[in-house]
C-alpha positions in Angstrom: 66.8 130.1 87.5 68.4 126.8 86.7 70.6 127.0 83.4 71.6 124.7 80.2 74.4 122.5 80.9 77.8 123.8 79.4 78.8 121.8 76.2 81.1 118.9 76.3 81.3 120.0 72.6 80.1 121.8 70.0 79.8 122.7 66.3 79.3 125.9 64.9 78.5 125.8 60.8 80.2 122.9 60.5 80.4 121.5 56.7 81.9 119.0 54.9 82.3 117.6 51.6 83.1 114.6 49.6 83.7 115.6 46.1 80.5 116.8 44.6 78.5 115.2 47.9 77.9 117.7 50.8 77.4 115.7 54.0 77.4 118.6 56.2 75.3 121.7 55.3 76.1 124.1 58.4 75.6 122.0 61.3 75.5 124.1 65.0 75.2 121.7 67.5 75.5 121.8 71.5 76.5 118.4 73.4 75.7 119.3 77.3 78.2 118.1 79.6 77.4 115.0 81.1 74.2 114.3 79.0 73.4 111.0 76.8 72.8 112.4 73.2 71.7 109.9 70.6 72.0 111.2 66.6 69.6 110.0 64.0 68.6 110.2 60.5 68.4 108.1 57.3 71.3 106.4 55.6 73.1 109.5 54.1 71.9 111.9 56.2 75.8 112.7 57.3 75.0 110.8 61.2 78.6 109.2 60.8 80.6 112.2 59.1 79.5 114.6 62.1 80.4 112.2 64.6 83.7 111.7 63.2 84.4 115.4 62.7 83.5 115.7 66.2 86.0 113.0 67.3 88.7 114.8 65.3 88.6 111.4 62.6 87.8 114.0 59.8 88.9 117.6 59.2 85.9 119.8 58.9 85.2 121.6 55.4 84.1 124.6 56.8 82.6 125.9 60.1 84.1 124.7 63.9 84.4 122.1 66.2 85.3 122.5 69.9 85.8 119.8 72.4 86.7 120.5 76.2 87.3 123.9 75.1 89.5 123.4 72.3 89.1 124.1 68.8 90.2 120.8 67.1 91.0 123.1 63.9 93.9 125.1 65.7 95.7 121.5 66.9 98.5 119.9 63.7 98.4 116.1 63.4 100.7 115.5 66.5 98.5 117.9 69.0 95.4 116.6 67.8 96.3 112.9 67.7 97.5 113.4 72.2 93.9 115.9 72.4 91.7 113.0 70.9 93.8 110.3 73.1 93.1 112.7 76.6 90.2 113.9 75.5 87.4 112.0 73.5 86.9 108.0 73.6 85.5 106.3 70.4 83.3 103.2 70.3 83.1 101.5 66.3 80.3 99.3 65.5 83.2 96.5 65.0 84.5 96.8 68.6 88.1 97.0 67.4 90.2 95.2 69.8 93.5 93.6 69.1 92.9 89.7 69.2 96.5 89.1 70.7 95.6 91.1 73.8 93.9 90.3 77.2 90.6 92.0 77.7 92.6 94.1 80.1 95.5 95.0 78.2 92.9 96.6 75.8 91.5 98.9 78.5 94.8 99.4 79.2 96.2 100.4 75.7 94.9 104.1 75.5 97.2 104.5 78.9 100.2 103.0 77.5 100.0 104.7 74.1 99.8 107.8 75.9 103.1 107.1 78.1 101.4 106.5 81.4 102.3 104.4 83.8 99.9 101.1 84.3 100.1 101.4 88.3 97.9 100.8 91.2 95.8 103.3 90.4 95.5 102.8 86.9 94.6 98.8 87.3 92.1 99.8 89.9 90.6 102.4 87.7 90.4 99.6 84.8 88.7 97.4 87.5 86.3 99.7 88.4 85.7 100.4 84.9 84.7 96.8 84.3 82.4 96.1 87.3 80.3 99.1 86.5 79.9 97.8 83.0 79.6 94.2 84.0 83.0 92.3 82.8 85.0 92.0 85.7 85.4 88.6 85.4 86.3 88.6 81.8 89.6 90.7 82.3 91.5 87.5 81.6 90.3 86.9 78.1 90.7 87.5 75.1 88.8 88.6 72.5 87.8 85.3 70.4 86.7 84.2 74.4 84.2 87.2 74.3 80.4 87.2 73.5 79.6 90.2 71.1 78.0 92.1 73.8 80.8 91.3 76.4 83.5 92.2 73.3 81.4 96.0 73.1 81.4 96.9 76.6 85.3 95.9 77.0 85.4 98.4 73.9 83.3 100.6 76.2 85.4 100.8 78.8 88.6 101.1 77.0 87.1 104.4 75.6 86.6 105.7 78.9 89.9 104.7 80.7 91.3 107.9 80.3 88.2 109.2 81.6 87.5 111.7 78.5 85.6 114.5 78.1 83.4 113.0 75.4 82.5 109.3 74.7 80.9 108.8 70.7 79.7 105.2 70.1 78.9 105.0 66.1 76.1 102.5 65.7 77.4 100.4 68.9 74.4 98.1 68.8 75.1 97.1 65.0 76.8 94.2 65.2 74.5 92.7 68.2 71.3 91.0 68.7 68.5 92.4 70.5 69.0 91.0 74.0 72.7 91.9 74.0 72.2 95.3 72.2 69.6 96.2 75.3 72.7 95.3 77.7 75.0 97.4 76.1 72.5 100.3 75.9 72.2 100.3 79.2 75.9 100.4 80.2 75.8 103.0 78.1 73.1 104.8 79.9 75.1 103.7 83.4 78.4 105.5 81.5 75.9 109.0 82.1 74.6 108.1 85.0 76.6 106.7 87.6 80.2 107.6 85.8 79.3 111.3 84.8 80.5 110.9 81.1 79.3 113.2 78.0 77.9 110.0 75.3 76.9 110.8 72.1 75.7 107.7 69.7 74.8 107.6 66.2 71.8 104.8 65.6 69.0 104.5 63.2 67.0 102.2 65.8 64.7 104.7 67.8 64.4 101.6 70.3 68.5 102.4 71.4 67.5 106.3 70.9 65.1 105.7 73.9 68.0 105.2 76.1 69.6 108.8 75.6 68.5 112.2 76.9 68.0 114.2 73.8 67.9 113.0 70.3 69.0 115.0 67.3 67.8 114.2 63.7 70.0 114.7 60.9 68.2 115.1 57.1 70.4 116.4 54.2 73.7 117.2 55.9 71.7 119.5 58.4 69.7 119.3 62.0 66.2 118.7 61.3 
C-alpha cells in the first residue's frame, strides 16, 4: 500500500500574535518531502506569518515547528541562524540581491557566509544550478543588467545552492508581469521536478497556485 510522503516540515498548533492580532489560530500543517505546496488565502489571513515562522524568520507564539527533523524552537539565535543557512532557502517578492555583486557571487554568498570553500565543485554546482533554471549565460552580471524575471530565478537558485531541505518563495511572482511570472513558475515547478526540492509558495493568484501539487487555504489565522 503506497504511503504519504514524510514531511520536509511541519507545524503542529502553531500560533502567533501581534499585539491584540492573532495571525495564527493553531495551525497543523504537513509539507511532504519533495512536493510543490502553494499557500493561499485573503490579505490577512496570516499566508506570510506562517511561512516565516516556518523559515525560522519569526518565533512562534505557541505550538511547533520542525524542519528536516529539527524543532526550530529548541535551536538559540546562533544554532538557528547555521540551521536556516543549511537547511531552508528563502525567496522574497523583492529578489534581494546585493547590487555590487555578480549574478554569481550571489548564488555563491549562502556558501561563503557559511565558511565553505567556493571550489570546483561548488562553481559547478552554481552552474548547474543556473542552466536548469535558465541563466547560465547571465552569471556575469549584475543585478541592474537583469530582467525582473532573470533577477528572481538568480534569487532562485541562490536559495537552493546549499541544496536545502525546504525552499519557501513568499509571493515570488509579485513584482513580475505575466509572461515572466509564468517563467519563473515554472522553474519553480522544474526546482520539484527535475532537482527534487520541498517548495512551498505563498500567492493570492490561483493562476501561480496551478503550478504546485497541493494548495492550502489559510482564513482567520487557521487552515480552511
Amino acid at each position: 500500500m503506497a504511503t504519504d510522503p514524510i514531511p520536509a516540515a511541519s507545524t503542529r498548533n502553531l500560533t502567533k500574535t501581534y499585539g491584540p492580532v492573532c495571525a495564527l489560530r493553531g495551525v497543523d500543517l504537513d509539507l511532504p518531502a519533495g512536493r510543490f505546496t502553494a499557500i493561499m488565502g485573503p490579505s490577512g489571513s496570516g499566508k506570510s506569518t506562517l511561512v516565516h515562522c516556518l523559515a525560522g524568520l519569526e518565533q512562534a507564539g505557541g505550538g511547533t515547528v520542525t524542519v528536516a527533523g529539527t524543532e526550530l524552537s529548541t535551536l538559540d539565535d546562533d544554532a538557528l541562524t547555521a540551521f536556516r543557512r543549511e537547511h531552508i532557502g528563502f525567496v522574497f517578492q523583492a529578489f534581494n540581491l546585493l547590487p555590487m555583486l555578480t549574478a554569481e557571487q550571489n548564488v555563491a554568498l549562502p556558501l561563503e557566509l557559511g565558511g565553505r570553500r567556493l571550489d570546483a565543485a561548488a562553481r559547478e554546482r552554481i552552474r548547474d544550478l543556473a542552466e536548469v533554471l535558465g541563466v547560465a549565460d547571465r552569471l556575469g552580471h549584475r543585478p541592474a543588467e537583469l530582467s525582473g524575471g532573470e533577477q528572481q530565478r538568480i534569487a532562485i537558485a541562490r536559495a537552493l545552492v546549499t541544496e536545502p531541505d525546504l525552499l519557501i518563495a513568499d509571493e515570488p511572482t509579485g513584482n513580475l508581469d505575466s509572461v515572466t511570472s509564468a517563467e519563473v513558475l515554472d522553474h519553480l515547478r522544474r526546482t520539484t521536478d527535475e532537482l527534487d526540492r520541498t517548495v512551498v509558495m505563498v500567492t493570492h493568484d490561483p493562476e501561480a497556485a496551478r503550478y504546485a501539487d497541493r494548495v492550502v487555504i489559510l482564513e482567520d489565522g487557521r487552515i480552511a
